[in-house]
VMD Tcl script that builds the backbone (N, CA, C; Angstrom):
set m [mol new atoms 384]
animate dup $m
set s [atomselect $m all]
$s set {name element resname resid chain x y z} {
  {N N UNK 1 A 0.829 -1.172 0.000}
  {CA C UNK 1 A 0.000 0.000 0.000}
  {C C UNK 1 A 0.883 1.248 0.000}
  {N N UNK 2 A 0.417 2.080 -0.442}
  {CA C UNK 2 A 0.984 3.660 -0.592}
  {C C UNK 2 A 1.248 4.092 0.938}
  {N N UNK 3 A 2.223 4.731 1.332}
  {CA C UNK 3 A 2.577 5.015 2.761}
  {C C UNK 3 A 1.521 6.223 3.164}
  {N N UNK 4 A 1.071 7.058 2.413}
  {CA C UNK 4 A -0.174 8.027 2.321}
  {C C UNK 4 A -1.629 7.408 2.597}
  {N N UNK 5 A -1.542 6.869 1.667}
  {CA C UNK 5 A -3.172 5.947 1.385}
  {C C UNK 5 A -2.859 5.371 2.782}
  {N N UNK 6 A -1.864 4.553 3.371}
  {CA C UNK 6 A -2.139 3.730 4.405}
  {C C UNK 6 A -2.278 4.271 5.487}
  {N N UNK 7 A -1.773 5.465 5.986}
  {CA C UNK 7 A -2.390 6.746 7.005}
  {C C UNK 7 A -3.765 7.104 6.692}
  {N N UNK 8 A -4.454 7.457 5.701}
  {CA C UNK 8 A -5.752 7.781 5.858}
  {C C UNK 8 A -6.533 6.630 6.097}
  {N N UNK 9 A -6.580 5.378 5.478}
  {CA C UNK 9 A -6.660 4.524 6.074}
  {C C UNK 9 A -7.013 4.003 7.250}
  {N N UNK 10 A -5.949 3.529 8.023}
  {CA C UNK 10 A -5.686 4.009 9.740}
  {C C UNK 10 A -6.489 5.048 10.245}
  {N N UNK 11 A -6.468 5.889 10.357}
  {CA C UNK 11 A -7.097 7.297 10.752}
  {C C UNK 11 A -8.998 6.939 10.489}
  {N N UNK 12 A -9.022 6.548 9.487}
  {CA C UNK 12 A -10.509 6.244 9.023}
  {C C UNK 12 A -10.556 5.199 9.603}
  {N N UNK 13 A -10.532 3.950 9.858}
  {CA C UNK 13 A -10.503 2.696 10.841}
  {C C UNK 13 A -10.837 3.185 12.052}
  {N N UNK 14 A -9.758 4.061 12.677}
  {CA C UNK 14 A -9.732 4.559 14.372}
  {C C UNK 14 A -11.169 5.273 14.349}
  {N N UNK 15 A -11.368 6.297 13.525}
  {CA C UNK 15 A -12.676 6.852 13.539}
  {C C UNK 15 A -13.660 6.148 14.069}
  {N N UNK 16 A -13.796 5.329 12.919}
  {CA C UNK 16 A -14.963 4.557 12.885}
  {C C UNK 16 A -15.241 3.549 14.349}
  {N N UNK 17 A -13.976 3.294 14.909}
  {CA C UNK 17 A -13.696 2.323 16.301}
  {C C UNK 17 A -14.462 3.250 16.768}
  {N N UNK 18 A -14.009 4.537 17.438}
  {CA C UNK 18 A -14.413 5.617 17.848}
  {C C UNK 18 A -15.953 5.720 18.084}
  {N N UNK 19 A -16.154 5.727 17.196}
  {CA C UNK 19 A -17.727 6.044 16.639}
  {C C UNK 19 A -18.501 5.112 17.003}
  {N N UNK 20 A -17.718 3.661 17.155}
  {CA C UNK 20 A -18.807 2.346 17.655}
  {C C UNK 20 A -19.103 1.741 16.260}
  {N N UNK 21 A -18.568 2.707 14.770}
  {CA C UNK 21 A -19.398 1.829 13.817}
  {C C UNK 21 A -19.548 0.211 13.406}
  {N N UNK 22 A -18.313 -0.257 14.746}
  {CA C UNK 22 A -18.465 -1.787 14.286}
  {C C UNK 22 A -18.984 -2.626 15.645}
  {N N UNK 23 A -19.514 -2.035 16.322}
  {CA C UNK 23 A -20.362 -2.290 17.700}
  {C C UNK 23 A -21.378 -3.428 17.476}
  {N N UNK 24 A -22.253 -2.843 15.786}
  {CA C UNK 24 A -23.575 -3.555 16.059}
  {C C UNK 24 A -22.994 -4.510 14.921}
  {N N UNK 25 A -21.728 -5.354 14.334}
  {CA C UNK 25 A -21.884 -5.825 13.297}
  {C C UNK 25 A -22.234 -7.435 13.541}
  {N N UNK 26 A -22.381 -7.977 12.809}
  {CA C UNK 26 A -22.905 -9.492 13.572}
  {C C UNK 26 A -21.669 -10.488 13.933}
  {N N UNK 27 A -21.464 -11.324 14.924}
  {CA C UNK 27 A -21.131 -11.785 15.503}
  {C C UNK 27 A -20.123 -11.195 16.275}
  {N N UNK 28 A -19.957 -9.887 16.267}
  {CA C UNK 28 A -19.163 -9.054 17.576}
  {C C UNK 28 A -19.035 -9.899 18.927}
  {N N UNK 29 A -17.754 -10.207 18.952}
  {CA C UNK 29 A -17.279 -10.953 20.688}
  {C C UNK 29 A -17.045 -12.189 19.983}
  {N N UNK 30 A -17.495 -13.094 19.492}
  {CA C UNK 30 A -17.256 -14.460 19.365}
  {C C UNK 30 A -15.949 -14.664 17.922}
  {N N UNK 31 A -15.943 -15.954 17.878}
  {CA C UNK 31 A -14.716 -16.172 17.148}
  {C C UNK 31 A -14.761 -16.518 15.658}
  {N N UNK 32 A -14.554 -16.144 14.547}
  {CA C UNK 32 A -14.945 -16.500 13.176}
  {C C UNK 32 A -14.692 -17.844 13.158}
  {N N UNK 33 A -15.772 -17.607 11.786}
  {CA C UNK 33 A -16.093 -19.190 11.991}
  {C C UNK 33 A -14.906 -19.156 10.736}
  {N N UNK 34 A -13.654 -19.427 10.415}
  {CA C UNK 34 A -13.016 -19.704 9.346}
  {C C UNK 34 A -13.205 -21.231 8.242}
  {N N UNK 35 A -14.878 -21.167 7.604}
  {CA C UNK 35 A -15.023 -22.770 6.982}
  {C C UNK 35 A -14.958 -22.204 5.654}
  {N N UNK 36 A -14.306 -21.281 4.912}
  {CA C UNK 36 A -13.972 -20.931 3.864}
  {C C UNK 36 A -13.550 -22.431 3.207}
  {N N UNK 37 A -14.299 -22.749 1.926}
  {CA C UNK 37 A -13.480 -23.764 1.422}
  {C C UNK 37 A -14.010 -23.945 -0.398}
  {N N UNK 38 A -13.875 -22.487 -0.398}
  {CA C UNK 38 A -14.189 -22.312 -2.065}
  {C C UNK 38 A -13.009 -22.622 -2.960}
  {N N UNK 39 A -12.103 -22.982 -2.376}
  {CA C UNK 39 A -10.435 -23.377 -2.526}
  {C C UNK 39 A -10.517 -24.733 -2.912}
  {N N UNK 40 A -11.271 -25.296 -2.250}
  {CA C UNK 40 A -11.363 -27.185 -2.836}
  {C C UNK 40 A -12.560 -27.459 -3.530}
  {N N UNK 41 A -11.811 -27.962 -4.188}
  {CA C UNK 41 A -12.791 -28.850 -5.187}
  {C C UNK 41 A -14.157 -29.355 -4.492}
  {N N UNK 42 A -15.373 -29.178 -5.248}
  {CA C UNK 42 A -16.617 -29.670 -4.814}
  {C C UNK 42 A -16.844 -31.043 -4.520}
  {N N UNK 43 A -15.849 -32.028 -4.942}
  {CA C UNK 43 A -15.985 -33.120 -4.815}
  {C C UNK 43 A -15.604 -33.807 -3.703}
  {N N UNK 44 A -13.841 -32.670 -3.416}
  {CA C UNK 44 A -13.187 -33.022 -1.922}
  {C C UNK 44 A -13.804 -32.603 -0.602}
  {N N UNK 45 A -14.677 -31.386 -1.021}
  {CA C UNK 45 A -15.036 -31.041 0.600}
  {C C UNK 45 A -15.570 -31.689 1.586}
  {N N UNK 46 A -16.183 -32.461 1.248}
  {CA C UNK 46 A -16.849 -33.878 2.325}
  {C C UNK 46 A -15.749 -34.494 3.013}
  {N N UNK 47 A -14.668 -34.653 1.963}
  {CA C UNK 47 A -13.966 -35.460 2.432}
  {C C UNK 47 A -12.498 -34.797 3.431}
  {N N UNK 48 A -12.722 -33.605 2.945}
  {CA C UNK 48 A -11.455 -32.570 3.671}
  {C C UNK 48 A -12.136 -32.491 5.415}
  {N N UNK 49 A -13.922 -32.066 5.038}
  {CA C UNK 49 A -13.787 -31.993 6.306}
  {C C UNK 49 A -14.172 -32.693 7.388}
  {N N UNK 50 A -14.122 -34.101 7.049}
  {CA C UNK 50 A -14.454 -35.891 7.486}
  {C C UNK 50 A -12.789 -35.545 8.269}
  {N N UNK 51 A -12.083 -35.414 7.494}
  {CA C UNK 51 A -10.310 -35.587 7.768}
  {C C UNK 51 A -10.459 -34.246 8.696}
  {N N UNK 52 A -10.805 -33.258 8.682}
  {CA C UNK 52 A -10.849 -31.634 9.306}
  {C C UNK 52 A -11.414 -31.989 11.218}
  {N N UNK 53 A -11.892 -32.640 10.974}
  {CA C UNK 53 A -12.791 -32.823 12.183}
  {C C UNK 53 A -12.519 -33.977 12.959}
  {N N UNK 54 A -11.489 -35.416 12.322}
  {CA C UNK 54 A -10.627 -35.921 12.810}
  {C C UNK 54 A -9.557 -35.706 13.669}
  {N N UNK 55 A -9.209 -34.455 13.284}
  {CA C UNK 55 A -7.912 -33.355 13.338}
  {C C UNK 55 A -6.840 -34.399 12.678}
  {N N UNK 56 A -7.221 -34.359 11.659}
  {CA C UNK 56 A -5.854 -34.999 10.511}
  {C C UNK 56 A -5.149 -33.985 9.796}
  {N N UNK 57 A -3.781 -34.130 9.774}
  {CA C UNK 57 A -3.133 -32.603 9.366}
  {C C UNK 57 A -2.613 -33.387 7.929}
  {N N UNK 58 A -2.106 -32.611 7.094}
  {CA C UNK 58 A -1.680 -33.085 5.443}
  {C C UNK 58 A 0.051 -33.097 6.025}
  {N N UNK 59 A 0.451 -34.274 5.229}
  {CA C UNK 59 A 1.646 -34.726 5.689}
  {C C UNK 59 A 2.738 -33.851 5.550}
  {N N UNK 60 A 2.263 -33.066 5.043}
  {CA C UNK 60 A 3.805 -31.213 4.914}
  {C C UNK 60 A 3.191 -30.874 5.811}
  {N N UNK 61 A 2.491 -31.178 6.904}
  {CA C UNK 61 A 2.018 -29.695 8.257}
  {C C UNK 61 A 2.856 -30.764 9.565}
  {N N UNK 62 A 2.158 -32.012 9.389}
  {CA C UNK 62 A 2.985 -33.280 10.017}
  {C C UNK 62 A 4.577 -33.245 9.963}
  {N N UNK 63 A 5.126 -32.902 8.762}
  {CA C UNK 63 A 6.730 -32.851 8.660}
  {C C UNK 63 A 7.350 -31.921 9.413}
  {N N UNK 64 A 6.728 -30.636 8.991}
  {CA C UNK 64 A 7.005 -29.215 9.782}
  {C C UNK 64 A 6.987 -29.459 11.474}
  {N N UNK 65 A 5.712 -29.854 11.843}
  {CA C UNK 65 A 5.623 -29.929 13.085}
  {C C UNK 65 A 7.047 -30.931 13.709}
  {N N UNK 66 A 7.266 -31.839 13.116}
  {CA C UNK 66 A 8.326 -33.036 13.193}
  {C C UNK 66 A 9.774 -32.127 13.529}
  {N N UNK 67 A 10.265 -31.381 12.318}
  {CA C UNK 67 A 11.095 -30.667 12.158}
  {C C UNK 67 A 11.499 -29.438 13.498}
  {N N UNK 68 A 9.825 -28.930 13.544}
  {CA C UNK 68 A 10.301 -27.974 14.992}
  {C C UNK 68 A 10.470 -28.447 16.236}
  {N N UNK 69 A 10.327 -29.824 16.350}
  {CA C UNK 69 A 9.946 -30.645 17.384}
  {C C UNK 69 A 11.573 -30.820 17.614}
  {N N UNK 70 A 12.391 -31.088 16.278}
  {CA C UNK 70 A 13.847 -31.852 16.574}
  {C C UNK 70 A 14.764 -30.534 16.802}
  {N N UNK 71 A 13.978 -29.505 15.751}
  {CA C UNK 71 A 15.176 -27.970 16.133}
  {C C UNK 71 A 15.388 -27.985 17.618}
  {N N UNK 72 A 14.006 -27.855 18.330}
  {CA C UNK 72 A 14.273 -27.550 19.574}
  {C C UNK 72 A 14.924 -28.408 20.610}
  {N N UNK 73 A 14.759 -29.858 20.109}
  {CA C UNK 73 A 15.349 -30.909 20.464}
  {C C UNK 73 A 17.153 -30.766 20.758}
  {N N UNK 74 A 17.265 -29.894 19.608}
  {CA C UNK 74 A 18.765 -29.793 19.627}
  {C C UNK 74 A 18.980 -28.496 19.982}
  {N N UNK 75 A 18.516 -27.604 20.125}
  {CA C UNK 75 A 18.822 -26.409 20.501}
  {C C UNK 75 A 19.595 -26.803 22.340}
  {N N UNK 76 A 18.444 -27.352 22.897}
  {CA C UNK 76 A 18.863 -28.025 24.240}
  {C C UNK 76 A 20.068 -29.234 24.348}
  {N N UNK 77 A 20.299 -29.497 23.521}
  {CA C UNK 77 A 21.422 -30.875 23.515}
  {C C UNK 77 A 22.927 -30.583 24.156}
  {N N UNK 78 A 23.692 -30.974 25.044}
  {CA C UNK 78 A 25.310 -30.908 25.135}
  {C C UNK 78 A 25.660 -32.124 24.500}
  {N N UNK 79 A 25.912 -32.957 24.460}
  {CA C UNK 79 A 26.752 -34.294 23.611}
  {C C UNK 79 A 26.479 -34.122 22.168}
  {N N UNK 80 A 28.127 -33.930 21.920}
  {CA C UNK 80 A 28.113 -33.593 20.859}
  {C C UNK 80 A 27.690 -35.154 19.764}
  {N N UNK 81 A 28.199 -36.081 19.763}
  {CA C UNK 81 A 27.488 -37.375 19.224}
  {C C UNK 81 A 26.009 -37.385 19.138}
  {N N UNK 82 A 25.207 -36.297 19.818}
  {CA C UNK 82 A 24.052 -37.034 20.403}
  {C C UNK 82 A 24.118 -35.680 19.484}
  {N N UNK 83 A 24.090 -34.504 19.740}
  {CA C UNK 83 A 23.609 -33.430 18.535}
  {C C UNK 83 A 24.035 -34.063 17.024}
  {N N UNK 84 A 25.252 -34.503 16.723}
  {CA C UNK 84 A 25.455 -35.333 15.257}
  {C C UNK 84 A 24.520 -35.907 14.958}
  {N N UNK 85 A 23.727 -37.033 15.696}
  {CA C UNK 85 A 22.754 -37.684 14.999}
  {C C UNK 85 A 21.583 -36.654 14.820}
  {N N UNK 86 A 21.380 -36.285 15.892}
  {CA C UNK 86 A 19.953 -35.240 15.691}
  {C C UNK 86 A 19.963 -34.760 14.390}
  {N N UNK 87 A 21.180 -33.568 14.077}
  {CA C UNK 87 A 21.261 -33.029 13.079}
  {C C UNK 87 A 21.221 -33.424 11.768}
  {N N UNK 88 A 21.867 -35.020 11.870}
  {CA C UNK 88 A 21.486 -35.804 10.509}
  {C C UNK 88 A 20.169 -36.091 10.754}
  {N N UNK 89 A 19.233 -36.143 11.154}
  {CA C UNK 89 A 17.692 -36.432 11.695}
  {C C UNK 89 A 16.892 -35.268 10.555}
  {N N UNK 90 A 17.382 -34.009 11.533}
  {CA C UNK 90 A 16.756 -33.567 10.929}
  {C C UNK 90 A 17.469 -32.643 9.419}
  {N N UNK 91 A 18.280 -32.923 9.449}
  {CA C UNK 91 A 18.516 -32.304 7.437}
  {C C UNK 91 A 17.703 -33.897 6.621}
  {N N UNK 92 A 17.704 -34.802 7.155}
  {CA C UNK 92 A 16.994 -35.514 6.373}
  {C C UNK 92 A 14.968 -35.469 7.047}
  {N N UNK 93 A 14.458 -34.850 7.549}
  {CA C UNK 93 A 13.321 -34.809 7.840}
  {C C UNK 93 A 13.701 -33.455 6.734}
  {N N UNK 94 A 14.135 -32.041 6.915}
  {CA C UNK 94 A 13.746 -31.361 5.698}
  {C C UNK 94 A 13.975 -31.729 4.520}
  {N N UNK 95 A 14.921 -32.379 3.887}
  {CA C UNK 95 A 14.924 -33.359 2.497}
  {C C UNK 95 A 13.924 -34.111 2.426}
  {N N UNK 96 A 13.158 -34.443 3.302}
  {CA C UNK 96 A 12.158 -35.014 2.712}
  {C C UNK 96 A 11.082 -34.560 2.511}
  {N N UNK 97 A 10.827 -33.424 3.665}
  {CA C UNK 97 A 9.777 -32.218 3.442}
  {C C UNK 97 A 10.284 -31.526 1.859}
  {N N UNK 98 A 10.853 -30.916 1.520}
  {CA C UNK 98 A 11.302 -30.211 0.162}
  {C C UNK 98 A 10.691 -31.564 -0.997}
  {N N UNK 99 A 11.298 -32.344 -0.848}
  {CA C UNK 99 A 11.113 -33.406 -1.996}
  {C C UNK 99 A 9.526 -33.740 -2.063}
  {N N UNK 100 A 9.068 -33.449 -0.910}
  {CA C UNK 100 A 7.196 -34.023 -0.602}
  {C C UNK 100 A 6.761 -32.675 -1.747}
  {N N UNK 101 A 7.181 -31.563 -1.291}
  {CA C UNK 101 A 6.493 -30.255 -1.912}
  {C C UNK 101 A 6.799 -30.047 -3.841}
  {N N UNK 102 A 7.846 -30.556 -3.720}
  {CA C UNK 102 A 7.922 -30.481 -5.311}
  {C C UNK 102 A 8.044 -29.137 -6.441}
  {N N UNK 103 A 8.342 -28.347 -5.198}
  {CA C UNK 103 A 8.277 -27.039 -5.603}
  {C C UNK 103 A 10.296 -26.867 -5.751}
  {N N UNK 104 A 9.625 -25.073 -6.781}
  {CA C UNK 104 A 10.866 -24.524 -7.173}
  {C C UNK 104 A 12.364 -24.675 -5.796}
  {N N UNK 105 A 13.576 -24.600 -6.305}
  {CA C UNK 105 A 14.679 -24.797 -5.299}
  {C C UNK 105 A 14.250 -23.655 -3.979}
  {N N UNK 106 A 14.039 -22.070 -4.597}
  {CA C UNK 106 A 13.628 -20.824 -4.406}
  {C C UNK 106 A 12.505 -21.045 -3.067}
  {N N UNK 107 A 11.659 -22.266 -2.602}
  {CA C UNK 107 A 11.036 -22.179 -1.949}
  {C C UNK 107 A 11.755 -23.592 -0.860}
  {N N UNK 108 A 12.588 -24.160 -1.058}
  {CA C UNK 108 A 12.836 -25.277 -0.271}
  {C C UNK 108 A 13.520 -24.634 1.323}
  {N N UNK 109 A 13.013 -25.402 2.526}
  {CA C UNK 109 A 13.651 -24.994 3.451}
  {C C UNK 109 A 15.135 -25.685 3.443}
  {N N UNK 110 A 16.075 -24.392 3.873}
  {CA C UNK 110 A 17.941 -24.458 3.927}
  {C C UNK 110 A 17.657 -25.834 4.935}
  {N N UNK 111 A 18.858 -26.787 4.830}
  {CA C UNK 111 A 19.133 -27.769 5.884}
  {C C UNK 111 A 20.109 -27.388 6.980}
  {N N UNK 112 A 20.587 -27.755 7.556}
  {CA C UNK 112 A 21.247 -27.318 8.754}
  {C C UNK 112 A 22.539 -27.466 9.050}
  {N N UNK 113 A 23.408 -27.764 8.075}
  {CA C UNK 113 A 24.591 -27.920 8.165}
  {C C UNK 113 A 25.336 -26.627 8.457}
  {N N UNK 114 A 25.532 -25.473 7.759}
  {CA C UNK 114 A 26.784 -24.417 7.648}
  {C C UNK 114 A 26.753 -24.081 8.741}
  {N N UNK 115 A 25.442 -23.301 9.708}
  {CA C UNK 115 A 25.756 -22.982 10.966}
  {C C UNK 115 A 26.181 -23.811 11.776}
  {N N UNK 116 A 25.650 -25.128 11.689}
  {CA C UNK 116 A 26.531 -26.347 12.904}
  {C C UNK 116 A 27.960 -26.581 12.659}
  {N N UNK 117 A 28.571 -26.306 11.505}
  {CA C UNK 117 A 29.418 -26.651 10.940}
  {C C UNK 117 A 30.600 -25.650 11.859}
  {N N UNK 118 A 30.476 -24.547 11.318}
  {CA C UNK 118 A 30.814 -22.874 11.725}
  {C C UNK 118 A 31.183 -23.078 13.331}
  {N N UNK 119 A 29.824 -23.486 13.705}
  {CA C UNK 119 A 29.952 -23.533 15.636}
  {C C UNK 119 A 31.087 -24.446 15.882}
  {N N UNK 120 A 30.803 -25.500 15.125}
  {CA C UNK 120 A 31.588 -26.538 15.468}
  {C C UNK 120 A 33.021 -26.693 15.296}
  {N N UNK 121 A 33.775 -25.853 14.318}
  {CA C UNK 121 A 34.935 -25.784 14.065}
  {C C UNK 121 A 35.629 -24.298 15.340}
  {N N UNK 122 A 34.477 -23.393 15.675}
  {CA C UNK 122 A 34.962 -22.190 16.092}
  {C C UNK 122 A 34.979 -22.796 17.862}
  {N N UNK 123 A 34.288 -24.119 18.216}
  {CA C UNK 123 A 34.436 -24.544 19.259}
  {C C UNK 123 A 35.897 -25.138 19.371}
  {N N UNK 124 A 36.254 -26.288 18.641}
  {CA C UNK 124 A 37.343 -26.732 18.685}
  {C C UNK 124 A 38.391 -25.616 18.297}
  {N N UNK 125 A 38.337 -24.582 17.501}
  {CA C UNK 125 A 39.585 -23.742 17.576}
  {C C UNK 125 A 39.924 -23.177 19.105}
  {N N UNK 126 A 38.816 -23.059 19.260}
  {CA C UNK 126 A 39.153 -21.926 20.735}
  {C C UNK 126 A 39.819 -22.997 21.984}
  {N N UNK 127 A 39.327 -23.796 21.751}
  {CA C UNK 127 A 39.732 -25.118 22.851}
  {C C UNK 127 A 41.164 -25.927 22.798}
  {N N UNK 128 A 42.096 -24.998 21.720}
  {CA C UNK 128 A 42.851 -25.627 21.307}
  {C C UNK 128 A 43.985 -24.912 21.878}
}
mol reanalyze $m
mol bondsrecalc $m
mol representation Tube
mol addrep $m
């Protein structure tokens, strides 16, 4: 947005707060209902939200979750053997997330080597 346009904007929003104009709008206080699903196919929606209401996640939300599960896993780790494997854990949990998505290089998540790498050599220099 225009840095102009987006001040009047703002200013017109606050007004209107001001004013109460969104006081009486319908469902004020409660939580949207987000069942938008003009995105899937007419044929899948039965079946998205059979799986939706399971709480079944699509296996790239499953990977991700996997992935932040092991970052943090290792963020906490001292043994260094025991961070080695992790770290091969997870550059191969994101290789396999990237390869699931099939998308351009431009969107693949980086694996985790250079910074462990970096730490790891600037540990043993200093210790030396």
């Amino acid at each position: 947005m225009i840095p102009g346009f987006e001040k009047i904007v703002e200013a017109r929003i606050k007004k209107a707060q001001i004013q109460g104009e969104f006081d009486k709008l319908p469902g004020k206080g409660k939580p949207l209902e987000l069942n938008d699903d003009r995105h899937v196919p007419e044929d899948m929606r039965l079946a998205f939200k059979i799986l939706k209401n399971a709480n079944f996640l699509p296996p790239e939300i499953e990977m991700k979750k996997e992935i932040k599960k092991t970052q943090d896993l290792l963020a906490g780790m001292k043994d260094e053997s025991e961070k080695y494997r992790t770290l091969k854990k997870l550059n191969f949990l994101i290789m396999k997330l990237n390869i699931a998505r099939n998308s351009s290089i431009d969107f693949e998540m980086p694996q985790q080597y250079h910074e462990k790498l970096v730490e790891s050599m600037e540990m043993k220099i200093s210790n030396s």
